[in-house]
C-alpha positions as CSV (number, residue, x, y, z in Angstrom):
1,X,221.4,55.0,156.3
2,X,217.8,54.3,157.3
3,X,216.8,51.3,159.3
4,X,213.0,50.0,158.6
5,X,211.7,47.2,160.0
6,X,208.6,44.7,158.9
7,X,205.5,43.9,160.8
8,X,207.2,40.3,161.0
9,X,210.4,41.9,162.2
10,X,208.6,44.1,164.9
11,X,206.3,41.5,165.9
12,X,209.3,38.6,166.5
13,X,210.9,41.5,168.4
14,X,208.5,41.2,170.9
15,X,208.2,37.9,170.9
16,X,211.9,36.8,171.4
17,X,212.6,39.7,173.9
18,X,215.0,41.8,171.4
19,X,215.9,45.4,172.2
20,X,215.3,47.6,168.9
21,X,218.3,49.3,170.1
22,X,220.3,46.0,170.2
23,X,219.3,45.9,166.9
24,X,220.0,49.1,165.2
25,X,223.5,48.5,167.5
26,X,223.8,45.3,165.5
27,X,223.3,46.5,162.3
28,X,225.4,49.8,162.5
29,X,228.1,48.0,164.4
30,X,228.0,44.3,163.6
31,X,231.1,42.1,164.2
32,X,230.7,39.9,161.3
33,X,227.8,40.3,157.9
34,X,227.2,37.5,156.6
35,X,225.7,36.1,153.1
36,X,222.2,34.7,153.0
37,X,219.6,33.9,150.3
38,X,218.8,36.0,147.6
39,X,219.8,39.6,148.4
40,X,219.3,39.1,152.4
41,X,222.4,39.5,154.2
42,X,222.7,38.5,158.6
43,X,224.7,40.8,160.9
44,X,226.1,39.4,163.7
45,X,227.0,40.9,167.1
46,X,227.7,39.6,170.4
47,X,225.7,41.7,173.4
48,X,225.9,40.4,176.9
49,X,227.4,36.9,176.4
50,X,224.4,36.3,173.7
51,X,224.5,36.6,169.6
52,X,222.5,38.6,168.2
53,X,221.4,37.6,164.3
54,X,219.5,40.3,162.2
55,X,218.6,39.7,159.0
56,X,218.1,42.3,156.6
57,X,218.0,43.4,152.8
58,X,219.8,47.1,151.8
59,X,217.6,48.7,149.2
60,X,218.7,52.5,148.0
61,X,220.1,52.9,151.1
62,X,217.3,52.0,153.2
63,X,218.3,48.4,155.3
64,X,215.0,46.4,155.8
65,X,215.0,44.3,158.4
66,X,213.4,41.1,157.9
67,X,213.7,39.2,161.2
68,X,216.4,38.8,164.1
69,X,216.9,36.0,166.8
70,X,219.0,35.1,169.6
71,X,221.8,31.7,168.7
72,X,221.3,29.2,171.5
73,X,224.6,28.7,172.6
């Protein structure tokens, strides 16, 4: 499956100091999905005592990904 991601997605990237590799790890291997709005869906994974959230949308097997952020624990 292909993994795109927005200008918004790429940009917070930077901003939040996410890996794209922590993300394409979170994606392909999340420990939990999760049910947002619409058709958006969060993957969750844990990496280095922090929680990774991606949000994405699946369209003809392409997964845009919309945003991602770190929880605050």
């Amino acid at each position: 499956m292909r993994i795109v991601l927005t200008e918004h997605a790429r940009d917070r990237l930077s901003q939040r100091n996410i890996r794209k590799r922590d993300v394409i790890q979170t994606l392909k291997n999340p420990d939990r999905i999760l049910k947002s709005f619409g058709r958006r869906k969060i993957a969750v994974k844990s990496i280095k005592e922090k929680t990774l959230e991606v949000v994405f949308r699946e369209e003809k097997n392409i997964l845009i990904v919309i945003t991602s952020y770190w929880l605050e624990e």
